[in-house]
C-alpha positions as CSV (number, residue, x, y, z in Angstrom):
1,X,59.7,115.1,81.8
2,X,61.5,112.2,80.4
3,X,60.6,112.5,76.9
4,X,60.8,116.5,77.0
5,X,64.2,116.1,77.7
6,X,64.9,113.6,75.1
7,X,63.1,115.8,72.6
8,X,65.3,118.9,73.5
9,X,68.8,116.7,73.5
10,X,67.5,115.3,69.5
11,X,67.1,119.1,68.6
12,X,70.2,119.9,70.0
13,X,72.8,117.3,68.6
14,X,71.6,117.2,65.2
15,X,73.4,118.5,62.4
16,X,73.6,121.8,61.5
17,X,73.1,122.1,58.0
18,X,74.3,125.0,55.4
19,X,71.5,127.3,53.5
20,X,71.8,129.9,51.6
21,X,72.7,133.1,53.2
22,X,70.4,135.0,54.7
23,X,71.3,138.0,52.3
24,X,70.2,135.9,49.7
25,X,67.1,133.9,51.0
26,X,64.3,134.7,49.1
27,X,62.7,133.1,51.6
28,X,63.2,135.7,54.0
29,X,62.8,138.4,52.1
30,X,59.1,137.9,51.8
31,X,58.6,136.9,55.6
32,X,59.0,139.6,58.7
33,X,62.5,139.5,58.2
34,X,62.1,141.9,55.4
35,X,62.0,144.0,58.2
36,X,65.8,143.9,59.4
37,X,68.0,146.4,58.1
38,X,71.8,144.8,56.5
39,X,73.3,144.4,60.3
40,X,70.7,142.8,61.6
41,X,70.5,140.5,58.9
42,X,74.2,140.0,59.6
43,X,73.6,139.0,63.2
44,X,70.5,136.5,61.7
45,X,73.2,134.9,59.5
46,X,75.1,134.2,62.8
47,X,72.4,133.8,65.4
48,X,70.2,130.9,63.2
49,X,71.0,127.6,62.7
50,X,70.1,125.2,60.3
51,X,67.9,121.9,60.9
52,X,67.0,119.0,59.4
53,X,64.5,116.6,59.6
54,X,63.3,113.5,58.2
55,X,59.9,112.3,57.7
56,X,58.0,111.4,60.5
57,X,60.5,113.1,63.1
58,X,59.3,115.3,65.6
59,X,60.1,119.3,65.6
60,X,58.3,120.2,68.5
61,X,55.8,118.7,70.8
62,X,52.5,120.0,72.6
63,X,53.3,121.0,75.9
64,X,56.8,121.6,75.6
65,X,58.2,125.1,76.6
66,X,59.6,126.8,73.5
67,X,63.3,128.5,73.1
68,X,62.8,129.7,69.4
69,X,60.8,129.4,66.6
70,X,61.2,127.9,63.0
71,X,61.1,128.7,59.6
72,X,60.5,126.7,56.9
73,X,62.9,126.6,54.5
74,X,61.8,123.4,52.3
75,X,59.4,120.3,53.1
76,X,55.9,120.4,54.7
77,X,55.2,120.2,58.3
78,X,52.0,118.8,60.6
79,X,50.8,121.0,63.0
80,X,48.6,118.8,64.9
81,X,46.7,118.4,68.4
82,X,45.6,115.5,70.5
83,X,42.5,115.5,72.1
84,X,40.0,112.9,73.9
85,X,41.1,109.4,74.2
86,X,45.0,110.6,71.9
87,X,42.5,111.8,68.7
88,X,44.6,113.8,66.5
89,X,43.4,116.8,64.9
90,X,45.4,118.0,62.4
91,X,45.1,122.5,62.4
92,X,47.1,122.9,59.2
93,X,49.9,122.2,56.9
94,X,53.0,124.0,57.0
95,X,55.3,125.0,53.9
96,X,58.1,126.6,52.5
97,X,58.0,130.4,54.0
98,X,56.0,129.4,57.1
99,X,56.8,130.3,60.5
100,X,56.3,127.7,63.8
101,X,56.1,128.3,67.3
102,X,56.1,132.0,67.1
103,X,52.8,132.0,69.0
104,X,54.1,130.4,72.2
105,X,57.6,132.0,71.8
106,X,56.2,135.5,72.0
107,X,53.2,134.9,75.1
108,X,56.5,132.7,77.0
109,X,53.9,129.8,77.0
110,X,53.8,126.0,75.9
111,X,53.4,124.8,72.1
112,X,49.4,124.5,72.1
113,X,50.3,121.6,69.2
114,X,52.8,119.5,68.4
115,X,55.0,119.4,64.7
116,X,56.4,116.2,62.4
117,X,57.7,116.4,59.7
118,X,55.8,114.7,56.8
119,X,58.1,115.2,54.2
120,X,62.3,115.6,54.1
121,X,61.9,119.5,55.6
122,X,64.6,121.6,56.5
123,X,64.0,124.3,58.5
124,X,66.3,127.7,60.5
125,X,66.1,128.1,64.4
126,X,66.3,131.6,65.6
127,X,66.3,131.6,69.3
128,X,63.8,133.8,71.3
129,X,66.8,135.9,72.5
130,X,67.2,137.2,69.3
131,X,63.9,137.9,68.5
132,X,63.3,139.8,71.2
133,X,65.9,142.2,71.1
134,X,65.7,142.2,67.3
135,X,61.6,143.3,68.1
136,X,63.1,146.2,70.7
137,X,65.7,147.7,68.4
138,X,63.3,147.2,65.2
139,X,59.7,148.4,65.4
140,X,59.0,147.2,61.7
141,X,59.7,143.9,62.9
142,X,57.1,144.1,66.0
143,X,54.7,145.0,63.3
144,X,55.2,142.2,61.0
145,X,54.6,140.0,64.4
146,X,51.5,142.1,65.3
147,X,50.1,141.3,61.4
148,X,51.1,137.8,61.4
149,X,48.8,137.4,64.6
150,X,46.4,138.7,63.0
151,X,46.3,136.5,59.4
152,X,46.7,133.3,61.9
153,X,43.5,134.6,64.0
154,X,41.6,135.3,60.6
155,X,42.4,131.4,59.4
156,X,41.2,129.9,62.8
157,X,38.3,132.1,62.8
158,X,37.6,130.6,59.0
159,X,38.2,127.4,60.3
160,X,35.8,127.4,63.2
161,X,33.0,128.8,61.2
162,X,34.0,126.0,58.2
163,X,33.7,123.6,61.0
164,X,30.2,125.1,62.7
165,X,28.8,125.2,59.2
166,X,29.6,122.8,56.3
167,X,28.4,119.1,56.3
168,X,31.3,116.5,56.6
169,X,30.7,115.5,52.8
170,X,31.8,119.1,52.1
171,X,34.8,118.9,54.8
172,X,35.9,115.8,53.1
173,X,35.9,117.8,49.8
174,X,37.8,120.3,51.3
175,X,40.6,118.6,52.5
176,X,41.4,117.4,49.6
177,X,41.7,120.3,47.8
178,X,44.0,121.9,51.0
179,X,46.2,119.1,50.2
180,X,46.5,119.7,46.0
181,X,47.1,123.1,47.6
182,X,49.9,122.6,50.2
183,X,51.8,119.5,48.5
184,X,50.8,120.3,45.0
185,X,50.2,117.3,42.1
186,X,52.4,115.5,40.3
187,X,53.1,115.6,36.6
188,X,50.1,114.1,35.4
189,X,48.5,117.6,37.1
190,X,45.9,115.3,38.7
191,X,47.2,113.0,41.4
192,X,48.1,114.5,44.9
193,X,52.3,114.8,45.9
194,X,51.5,113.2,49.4
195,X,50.4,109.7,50.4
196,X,47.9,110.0,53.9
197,X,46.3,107.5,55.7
198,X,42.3,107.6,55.7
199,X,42.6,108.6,59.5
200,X,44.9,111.4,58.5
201,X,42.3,112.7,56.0
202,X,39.6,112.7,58.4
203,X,41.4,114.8,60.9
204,X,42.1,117.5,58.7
205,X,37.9,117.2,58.2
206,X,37.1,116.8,62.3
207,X,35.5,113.3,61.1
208,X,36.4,109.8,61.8
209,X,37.8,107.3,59.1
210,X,34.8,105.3,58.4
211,X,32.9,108.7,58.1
212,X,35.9,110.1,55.7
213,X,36.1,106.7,54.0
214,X,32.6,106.3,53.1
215,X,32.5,110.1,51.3
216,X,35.8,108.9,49.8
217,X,33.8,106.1,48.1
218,X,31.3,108.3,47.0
219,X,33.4,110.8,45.2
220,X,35.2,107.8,43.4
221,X,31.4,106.5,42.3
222,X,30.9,109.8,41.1
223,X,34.3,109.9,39.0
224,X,35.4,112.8,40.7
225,X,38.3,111.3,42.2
226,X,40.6,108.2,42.2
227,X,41.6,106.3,45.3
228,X,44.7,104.2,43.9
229,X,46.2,102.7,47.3
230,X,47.0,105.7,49.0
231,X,46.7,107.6,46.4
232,X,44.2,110.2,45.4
233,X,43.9,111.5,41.6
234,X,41.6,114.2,41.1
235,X,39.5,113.8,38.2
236,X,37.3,116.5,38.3
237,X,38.6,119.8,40.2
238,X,35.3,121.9,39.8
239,X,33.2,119.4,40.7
240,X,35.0,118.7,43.8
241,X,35.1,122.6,44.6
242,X,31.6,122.7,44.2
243,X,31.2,119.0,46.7
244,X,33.5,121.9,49.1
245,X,31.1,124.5,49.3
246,X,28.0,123.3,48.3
247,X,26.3,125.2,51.3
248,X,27.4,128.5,50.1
């Protein structure tokens, strides 16, 4: 209770920073805010506010009872769970345009995962007040919800049967290319825009480190990669998408 308290007193007192009106955001223009009509964009501008965190701070936290959800304004974001014995298993990446905590806001339960920051993000808080009566006096906006729902359930579905089906070699693969995905590469088009521990790779797979480690090594012996520290340079994209899916 202690530490859910402490966590709700952080959100609270930090800064509120200014973004770019919501009139404006092309941001929400191409998330179910499209839906609002010019006042109730007008009542977003004054109902949101404006966060940011740094990396490795803590938006949310598994098992905490939410009172709004976030958007994603700029950064990337964890979305993690802890099973047996504190394993982490990291269930995705989060980026500019996504939407967190919408899932427990809406079914009034707790956050099924926990959110960090893993990158400067900033991020708007609209509070579950709004979004409900915004979802009662806006239909269009009940239906974005409804297909939201229904892309997230067709990811974890993927991700189950990825899971259930391809070898760890090709999960290893994988996450790799999800992170030249999410984070991007940096100017030399080759080398990943995110440093991660081995453990932090292997979670994204459902391996452990040594496991993630050892198929690591073996992608460097075959030149498709580069493990430079922390570092990852991609050498060879198609041979690394075919490593992903090799079962297929």
């Amino acid at each position: 209770m202690r530490i859910f308290v402490v966590i709700l007193l952080h959100m609270h007192n930090r800064k509120n920073y200014i973004c770019t009106e919501c009139n404006h955001c092309s941001i929400r223009q191409d998330s179910i805010f499209d839906a609002l009509n010019p006042e109730e964009v007008t009542q977003l501008e004054k109902e949101k506010s404006h966060l940011v965190f740094n990396y490795g701070e803590l938006i949310f936290k598994e098992g905490q009872f939410p009172s709004g959800m976030y958007i994603v304004t700029k950064g990337k974001v964890k979305v993690s769970k802890f099973g047996f014995e504190g394993r982490e298993q990291i269930m995705r990446f989060a980026k500019e345009g996504d939407i967190l905590g919408y899932r427990a806001m809406v079914s009034e339960e707790q956050y099924s995962c926990s959110a960090l920051a893993v990158t400067e993000t900033q991020l708007c808080f609209v509070s579950r007040k709004f979004i409900n009566q915004a979802i009662r006096n806006n239909p269009d906006l009940g239906f974005n919800f409804m297909k939201l729902f229904a892309r997230d359930l067709k990811i974890a579905e993927e991700k189950s049967l990825q899971l259930a089906q391809k070898t760890v070699r090709e999960r290893v693969a994988e996450s790799i290319l999800i992170l030249a995905e999410v984070y991007g590469l940096e100017k030399d088009n080759s080398t990943l825009k995110i440093i991660l521990k081995r453990d932090e790779i292997a979670s994204i797979a459902g391996t452990v480190r040594e496991t993630a480690t050892r198929f690591l090594s073996e992608f460097c012996d075959d030149n498709i990669i580069i493990m430079d520290g922390k570092k990852i340079k991609i050498l060879d994209i198609n041979r690394l998408s075919k490593k992903a899916n090799s079962s297929f």
